[in-house]
Phi, psi and omega in degrees: 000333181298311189282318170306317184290280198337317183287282205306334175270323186286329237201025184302312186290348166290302176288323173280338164304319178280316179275350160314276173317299210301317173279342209252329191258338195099339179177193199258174201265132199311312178323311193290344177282326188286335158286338207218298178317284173322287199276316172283357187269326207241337168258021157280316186308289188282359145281301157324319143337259176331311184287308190233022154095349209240153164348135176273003166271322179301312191302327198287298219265047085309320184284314176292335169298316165295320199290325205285325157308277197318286203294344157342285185291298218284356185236034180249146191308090152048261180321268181323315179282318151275358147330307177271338173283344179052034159282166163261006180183143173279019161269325167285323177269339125339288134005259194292356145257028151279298162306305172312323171313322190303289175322314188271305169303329147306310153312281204295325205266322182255016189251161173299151189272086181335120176083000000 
């Protein structure tokens, strides 16, 4: 999740454009899901599966929950991150929702599915 925040911050104008189309259109443009999106949402889905036990559909939607957290924080603005974070430089407030990412992707991504 660090090397995802981390691509997703280097690559910000890239990334607030794909949520741009994404919000304007609803999803992504089919070719790119079915090329790119799709085997990788689906052999991450199924090795996360395999490691921790719990259903490769639950594991997708768990996963897409996360790309949507990740990709948020990385196309959110300097000034707003250190703000919610009470850093002194966005170097710091990166950092530090960088670190923050770890917790909710281990909750959402490795614990077992209730009941």
């Amino acid at each position: 999740v660090k090397v995802a925040f981390r691509y997703s911050r280097r690559n910000t104008p890239f990334i607030r454009l794909l949520v741009e189309t994404i919000v304007s259109s609803g999803g992504l443009d089919p070719r790119l899901r079915r090329e790119i999106q799709e085997p990788f949402v689906r052999e991450v889905s199924q090795w996360l599966a395999a490691e921790t036990g719990v259903d490769a559909l639950e594991v997708r939607l768990r996963l897409k929950s996360m790309v949507i957290l990740v990709g948020r924080y990385s196309i959110t603005n300097d000034e707003t991150l250190m703000s919610l974070t009470e850093a002194d430089s966005a170097e710091a407030a990166v950092r530090r929702i960088e670190e923050h990412l770890v917790s909710p992707a281990v909750a959402t991504l490795a614990t077992p599915a209730p009941g």
